[in-house]
N, C-alpha and C positions, 0 to 999 in steps of 0.2 A: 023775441026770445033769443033770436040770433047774435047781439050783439053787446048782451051782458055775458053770454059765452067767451066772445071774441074780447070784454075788455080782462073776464079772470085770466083768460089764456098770456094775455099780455103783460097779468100781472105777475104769471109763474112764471114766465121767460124773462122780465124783468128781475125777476126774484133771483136768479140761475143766476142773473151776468154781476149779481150785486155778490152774490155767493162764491162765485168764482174769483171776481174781485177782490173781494175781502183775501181768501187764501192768497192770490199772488203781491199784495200787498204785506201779508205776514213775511212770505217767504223773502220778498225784496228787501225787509227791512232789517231780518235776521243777517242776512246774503253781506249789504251792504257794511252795517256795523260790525260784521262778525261779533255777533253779542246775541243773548236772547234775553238780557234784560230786560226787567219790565214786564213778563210774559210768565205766563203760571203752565206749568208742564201739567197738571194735573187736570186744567179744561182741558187744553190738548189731547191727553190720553181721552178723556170721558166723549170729546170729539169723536176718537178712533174707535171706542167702543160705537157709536150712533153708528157712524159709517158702514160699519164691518155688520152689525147687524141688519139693518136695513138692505143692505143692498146683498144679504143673503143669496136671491134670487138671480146674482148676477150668475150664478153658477151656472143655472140652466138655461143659458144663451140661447134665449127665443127671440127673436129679432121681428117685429112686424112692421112695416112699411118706416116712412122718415123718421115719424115719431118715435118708434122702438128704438133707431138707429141712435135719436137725440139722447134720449133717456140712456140710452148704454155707454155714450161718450161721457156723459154726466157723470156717469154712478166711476166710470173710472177714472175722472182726471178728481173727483171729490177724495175718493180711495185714497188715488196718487197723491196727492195735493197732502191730505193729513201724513199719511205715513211718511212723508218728505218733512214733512214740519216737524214729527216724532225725532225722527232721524238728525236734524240740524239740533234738535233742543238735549237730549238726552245723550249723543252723543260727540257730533262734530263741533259744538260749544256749551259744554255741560258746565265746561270750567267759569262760565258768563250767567248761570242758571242763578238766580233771584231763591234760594231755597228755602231763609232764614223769613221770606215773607211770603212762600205757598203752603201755607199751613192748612190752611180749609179742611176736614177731611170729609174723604169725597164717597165711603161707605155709606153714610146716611144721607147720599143720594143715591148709589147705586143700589143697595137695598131695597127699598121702599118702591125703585122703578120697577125692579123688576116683578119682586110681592104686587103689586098693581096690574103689573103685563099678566100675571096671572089669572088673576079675578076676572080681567075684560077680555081673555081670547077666548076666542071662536074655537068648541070644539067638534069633534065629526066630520072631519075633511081629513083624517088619516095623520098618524106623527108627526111625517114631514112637513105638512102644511100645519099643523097646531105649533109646531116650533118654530118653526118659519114666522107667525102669526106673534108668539110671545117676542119673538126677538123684536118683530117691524112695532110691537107696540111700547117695548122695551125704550127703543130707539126714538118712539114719539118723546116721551117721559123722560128721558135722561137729556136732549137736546134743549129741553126746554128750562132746563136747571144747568147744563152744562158750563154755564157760563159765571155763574156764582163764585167758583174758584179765583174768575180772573178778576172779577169786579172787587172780590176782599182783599183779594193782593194788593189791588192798587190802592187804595182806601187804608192798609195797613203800611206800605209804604211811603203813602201819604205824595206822589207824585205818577205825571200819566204821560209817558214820551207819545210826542204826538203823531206818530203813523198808529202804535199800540192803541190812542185813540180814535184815530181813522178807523182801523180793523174793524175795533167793538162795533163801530157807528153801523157799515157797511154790514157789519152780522145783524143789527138790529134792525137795519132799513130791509134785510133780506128777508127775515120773520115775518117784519109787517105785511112786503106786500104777498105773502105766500099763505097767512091769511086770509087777507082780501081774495086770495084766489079761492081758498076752500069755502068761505063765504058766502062768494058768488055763484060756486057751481053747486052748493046744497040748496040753494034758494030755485034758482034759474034752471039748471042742469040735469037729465034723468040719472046719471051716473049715481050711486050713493058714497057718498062724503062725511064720514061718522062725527058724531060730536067730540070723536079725543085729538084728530090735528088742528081743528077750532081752540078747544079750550088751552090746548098744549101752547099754540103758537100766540093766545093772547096773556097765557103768563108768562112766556117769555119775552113777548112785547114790552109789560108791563116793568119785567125786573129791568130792561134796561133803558125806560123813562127816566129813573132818578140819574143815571148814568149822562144820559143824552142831555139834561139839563146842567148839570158841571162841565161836559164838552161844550155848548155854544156858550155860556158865559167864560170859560179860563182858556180854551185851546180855541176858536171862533176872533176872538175879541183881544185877541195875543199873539207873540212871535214867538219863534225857540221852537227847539229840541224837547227840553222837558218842561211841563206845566204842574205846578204846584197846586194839588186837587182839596179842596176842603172836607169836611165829613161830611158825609151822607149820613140817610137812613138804614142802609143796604146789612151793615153791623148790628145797627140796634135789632134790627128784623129777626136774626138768627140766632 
């Protein structure tokens, strides 16, 4: 029992340094081009929404042994990390923002996430914890579509600079194995592990397959800056 524990554990801390990654990958690529090209501000914000919800509970700064300490560094360099990206794309190079192809509109996903967070929270544990509860499910449900915006971007632009495809890649390896972890410890683990960050994180797995199959064939198998992306599914779907 011991050591399908210790392989999910391994797959969340892998999951973290792919997570992490990916952000300082965004941030280096913006940094270096001073450009945010290529890059949909609208996943970004729907990002800041996840974050900002979720990590509601940073407020009440309970700290318990390493692990609290891990989790607490987490939740604020994640914070940090989006509203640093907010801030490079909306502001310090707005004038490089890609607007004519982030069209998506992202109401009919934020709607519907949160209509959903409603239905499925927990109530009887007092406002603050029922709000708390809508928001952290709010946050399942919106990360798991978050990324929609950037994938039609690209696909409507019709080309994918290839750190923008790094980023996607390392968000989507980050999904996977953070499933794997919730997984593992619903299977294995006494802790309860509900079936909405399972189902949430294998549709987001899923949206970005079609994605991850145009990265190893055109950016894999290629050189350059930018890669010139074929049509997906990912349009027809919506």
């Amino acid at each position: 029992m011991l050591l399908p524990i210790i392989i999910a554990d391994a797959f969340r801390f892998c999951g973290d340094f792919l997570h992490v990654a990916s952000k300082v990958v965004l941030i280096t690529k913006i940094a270096r081009t001073r450009s945010c090209s290529g890059l949909s501000l609208k996943t970004q914000f729907l990002y800041a929404m996840v974050f900002i919800f979720r990590y509601v509970d940073l407020f009440d700064f309970y700290i318990k042994g390493l692990l609290g300490v891990y989790n607490f560094i987490m939740k604020i360099l994640f914070i940090g990390f989006q509203i640093l990206i907010l801030f490079m794309m909306r502001f310090k190079y707005f004038s490089t923002y890609d607007k004519k192809w982030d069209k998506f509109n992202i109401l009919i996903l934020i709607v519907p996430c949160f209509v959903f967070s409603l239905l499925f929270a927990r109530s009887g544990y007092g406002v603050y914890r029922y709000i708390s509860n809508v928001l952290y499910i709010s946050s399942l449900f919106l990360e798991s579509v978050a990324i929609l915006p950037q994938l039609v971007q690209l696909q409507e632009a019709g080309e994918s600079e290839t750190m923008t495809s790094k980023y996607i890649l390392l968000l989507g390896l980050y999904r996977a194995s953070y499933t794997v972890y919730f997984i593992l410890k619903r299977v294995y683990d006494v802790k309860n592990i509900g079936s909405i960050p399972i189902a949430c994180g294998i549709i987001q797995t899923l949206l970005y397959m079609d994605f991850f199959t145009i990265y190893y064939r055109y950016v894999f198998r290629k050189s350059g800056i930018s890669e010139s992306l074929p049509s997906s599914n990912i349009k027809g779907e919506l």
